[in-house]
C-alpha positions as CSV (number, residue, x, y, z in Angstrom):
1,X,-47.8,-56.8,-7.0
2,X,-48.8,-53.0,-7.6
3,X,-48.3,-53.1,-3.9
4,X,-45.3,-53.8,-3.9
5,X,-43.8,-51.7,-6.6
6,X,-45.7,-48.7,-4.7
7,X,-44.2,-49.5,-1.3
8,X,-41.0,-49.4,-3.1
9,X,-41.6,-46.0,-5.0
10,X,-42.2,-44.8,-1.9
11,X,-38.9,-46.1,-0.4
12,X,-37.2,-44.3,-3.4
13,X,-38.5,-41.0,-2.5
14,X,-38.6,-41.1,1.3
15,X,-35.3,-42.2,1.9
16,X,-33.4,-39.0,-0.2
17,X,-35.6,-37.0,1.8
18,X,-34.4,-38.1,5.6
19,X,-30.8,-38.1,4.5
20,X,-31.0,-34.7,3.4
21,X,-32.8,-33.7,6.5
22,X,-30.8,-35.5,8.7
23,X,-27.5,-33.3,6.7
24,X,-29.1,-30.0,8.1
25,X,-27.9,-30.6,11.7
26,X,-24.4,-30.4,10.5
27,X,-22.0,-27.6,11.7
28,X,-17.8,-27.0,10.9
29,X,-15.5,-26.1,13.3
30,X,-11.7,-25.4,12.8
31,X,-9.4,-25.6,15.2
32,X,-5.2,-25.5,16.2
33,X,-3.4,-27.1,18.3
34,X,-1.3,-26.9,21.2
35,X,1.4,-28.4,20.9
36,X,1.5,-28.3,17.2
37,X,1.0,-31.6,15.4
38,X,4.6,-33.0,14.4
39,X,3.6,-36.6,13.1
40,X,0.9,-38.9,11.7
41,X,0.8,-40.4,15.1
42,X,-0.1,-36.9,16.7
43,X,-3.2,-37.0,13.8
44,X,-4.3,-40.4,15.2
45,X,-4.1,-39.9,18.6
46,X,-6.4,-36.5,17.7
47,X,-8.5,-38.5,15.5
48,X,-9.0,-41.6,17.7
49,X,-10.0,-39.8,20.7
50,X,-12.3,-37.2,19.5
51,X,-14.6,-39.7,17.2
52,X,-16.1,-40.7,20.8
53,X,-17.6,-37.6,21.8
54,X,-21.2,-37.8,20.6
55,X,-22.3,-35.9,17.6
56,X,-19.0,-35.4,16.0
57,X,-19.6,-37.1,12.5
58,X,-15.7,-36.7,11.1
59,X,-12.4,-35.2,12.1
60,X,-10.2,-34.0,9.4
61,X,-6.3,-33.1,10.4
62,X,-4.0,-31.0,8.1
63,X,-0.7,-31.2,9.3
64,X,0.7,-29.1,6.7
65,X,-1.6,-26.0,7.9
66,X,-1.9,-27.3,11.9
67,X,-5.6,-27.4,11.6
68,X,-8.7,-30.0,13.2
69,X,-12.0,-29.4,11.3
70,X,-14.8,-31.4,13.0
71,X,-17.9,-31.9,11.5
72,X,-20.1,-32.5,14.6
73,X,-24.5,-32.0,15.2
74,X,-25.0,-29.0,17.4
75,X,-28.1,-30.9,19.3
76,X,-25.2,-33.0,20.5
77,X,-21.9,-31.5,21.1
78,X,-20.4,-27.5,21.5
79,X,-17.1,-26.2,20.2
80,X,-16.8,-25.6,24.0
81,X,-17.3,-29.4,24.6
82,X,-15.0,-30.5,21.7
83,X,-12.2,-27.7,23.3
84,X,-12.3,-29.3,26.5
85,X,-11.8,-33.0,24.8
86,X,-8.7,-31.4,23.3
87,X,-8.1,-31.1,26.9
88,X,-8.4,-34.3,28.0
89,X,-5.5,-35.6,25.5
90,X,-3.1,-32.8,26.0
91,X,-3.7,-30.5,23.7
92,X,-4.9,-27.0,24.0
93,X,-7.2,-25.6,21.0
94,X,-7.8,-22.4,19.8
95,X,-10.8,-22.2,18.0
96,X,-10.9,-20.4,14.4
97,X,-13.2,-18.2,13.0
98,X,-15.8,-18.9,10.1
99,X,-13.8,-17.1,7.9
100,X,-10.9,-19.7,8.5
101,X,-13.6,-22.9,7.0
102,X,-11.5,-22.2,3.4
103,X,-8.6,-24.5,4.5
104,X,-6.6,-21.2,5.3
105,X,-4.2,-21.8,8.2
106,X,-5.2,-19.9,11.1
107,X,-4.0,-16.5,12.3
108,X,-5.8,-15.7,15.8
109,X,-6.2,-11.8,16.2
110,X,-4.8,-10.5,19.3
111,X,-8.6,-8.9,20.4
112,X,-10.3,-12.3,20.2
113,X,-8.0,-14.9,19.7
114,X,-9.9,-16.1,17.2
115,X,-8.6,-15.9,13.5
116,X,-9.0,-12.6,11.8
117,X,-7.8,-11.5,8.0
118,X,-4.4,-10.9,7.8
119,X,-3.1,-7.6,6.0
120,X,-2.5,-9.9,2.8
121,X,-6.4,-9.7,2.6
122,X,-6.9,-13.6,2.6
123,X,-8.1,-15.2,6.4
124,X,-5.2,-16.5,8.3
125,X,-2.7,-15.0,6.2
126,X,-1.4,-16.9,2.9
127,X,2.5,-16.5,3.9
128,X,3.2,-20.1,4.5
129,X,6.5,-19.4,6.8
130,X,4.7,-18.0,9.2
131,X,3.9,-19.9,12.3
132,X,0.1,-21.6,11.8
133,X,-1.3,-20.3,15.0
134,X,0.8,-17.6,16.9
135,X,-1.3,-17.2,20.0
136,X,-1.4,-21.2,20.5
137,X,2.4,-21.2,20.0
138,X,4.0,-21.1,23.6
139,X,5.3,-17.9,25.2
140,X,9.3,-18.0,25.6
């Protein structure tokens, strides 16, 4: 019986400790897209195709602010990797900075292309009636 209740002690402790180690090979990526998201079904369509690339762990969409974060495992998968699946269902993506993580919608900077803090002093620019990407917007 003290067996037992030891083995399962031990259970107690071990387990908190693999999940947590396991969450250390976690990394965030934001992106916008290209043609902008208009519709619950273009957040699907995002959703449903990207949770097959290995390592990505969830895709949130906003399509208020026109962002994709994907949590994904580096070991498995690059923001290069996840650009390209973007590719593969028609949509281009700009990856954001880190300073865009803060749910900010993103404002690429004409240097990079990658967001950059707007004059306002906030990443990506807090006026809302801008455009959520300009770079990713097509030319006319």
């Amino acid at each position: 019986m003290k067996n037992y209740i030891f083995a399962f002690l031990m259970m107690l402790v071990a387990v908190p400790a693999f999940m947590s180690a396991k969450d250390n090979n976690k990394a965030t990526v934001v992106f916008t897209v290209n043609p902008k998201m208009t519709c619950q079904n273009c957040e699907n369509k995002i959703k449903s195709n990207l949770r097959f690339e290995k390592g990505v762990s969830s895709i949130v969409t906003n399509l208020k602010e026109q962002t994709v974060t994907i949590t994904y495992n580096p070991a498995k998968v690059s923001p290069e990797r996840l650009t390209e699946a973007f590719k593969k269902i028609g949509y281009a993506a700009t990856q954001c900075s880190e300073q865009c993580k803060d749910g900010d919608s993103p404002i690429p900077s004409a240097a990079t292309g990658h967001c950059a803090t707007s004059s306002s002093g906030s990443c990506c620019g807090a006026a809302k009636s801008k455009p959520a990407c300009p770079a990713a917007s097509p030319s006319k």
